[in-house]
N, C-alpha and C positions, 0 to 999 in steps of 0.2 A: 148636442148634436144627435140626430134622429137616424137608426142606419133600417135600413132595408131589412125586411123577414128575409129575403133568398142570404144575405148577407149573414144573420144569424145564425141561419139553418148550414150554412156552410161551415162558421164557425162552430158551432157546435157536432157538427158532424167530423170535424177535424179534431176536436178537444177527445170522441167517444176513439179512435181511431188512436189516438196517442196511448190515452190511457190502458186500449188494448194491448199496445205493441209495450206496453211497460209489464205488461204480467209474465211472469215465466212459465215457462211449458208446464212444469210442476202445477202453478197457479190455476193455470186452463181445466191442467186433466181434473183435477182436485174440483173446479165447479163445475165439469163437465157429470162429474161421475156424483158429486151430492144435487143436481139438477136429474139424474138420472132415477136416483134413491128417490127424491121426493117426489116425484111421479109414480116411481114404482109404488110406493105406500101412500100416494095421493095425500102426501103432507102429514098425516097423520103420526108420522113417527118420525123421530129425532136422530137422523146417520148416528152410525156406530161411529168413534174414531179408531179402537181397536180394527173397523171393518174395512175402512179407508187405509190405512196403513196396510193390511193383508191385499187389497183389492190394488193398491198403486205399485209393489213391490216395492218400495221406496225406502232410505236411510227416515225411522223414525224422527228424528232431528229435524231431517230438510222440510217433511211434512209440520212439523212442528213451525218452523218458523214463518211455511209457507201460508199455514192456517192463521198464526197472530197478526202475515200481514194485511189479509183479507179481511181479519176482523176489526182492525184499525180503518179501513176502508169502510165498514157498516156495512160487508158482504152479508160474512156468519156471524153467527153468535154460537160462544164455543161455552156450552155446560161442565162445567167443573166439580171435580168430587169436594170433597170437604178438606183432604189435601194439594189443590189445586191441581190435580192429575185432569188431563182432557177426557170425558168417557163421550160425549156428544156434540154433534152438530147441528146447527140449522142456519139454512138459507134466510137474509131477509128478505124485502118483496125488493130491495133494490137489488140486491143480493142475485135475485131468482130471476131479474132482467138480465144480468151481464151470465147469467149461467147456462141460460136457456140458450148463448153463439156457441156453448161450448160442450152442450151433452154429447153423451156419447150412449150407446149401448153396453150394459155394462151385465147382459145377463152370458 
């Protein structure tokens, strides 16, 4: 069965709309503010996590888990010390689509 592009474009406009209203406030600020970073350093460097946890005021934990869910997502990709400790971030380019509803100014 063959369906119409308006019909698509609606469907998937409802799919991008869900998937919003699924992220937590935490989730928003956290791409809004490494969408922020990666502009400010035109990508060339890798968010702090130590800077994001200072920068969000936030229970290290909540950010923690908020980050593993985003990277499960194929947002971030979260650089690991050699004891699995988070020291970095980066945005992927899907990543850097859904991050760019949610920058913020963060200087």
């Amino acid at each position: 069965m063959c369906r119409s592009p308006v019909s698509h474009t609606a469907r998937a406009d409802k799919e991008v709309e869900m998937t919003t209203a699924r992220l937590s406030q935490l989730q928003k600020r956290i791409l809004g503010w490494l969408a922020a970073d990666h502009q400010r350093t035109q990508g060339r460097i890798t968010s702090s996590h130590p800077e994001l946890v200072r920068a969000l005021q936030r229970d290290q934990g909540n950010i923690s888990h908020s980050l593993q869910t985003l990277e499960v997502r194929g947002w971030i990709v979260i650089g690991r010390s050699s004891g699995g400790k988070a020291e970095s971030l980066r945005l992927t380019p899907e990543g850097q689509k859904w991050a760019s509803q949610f920058a913020e100014s963060c200087d």
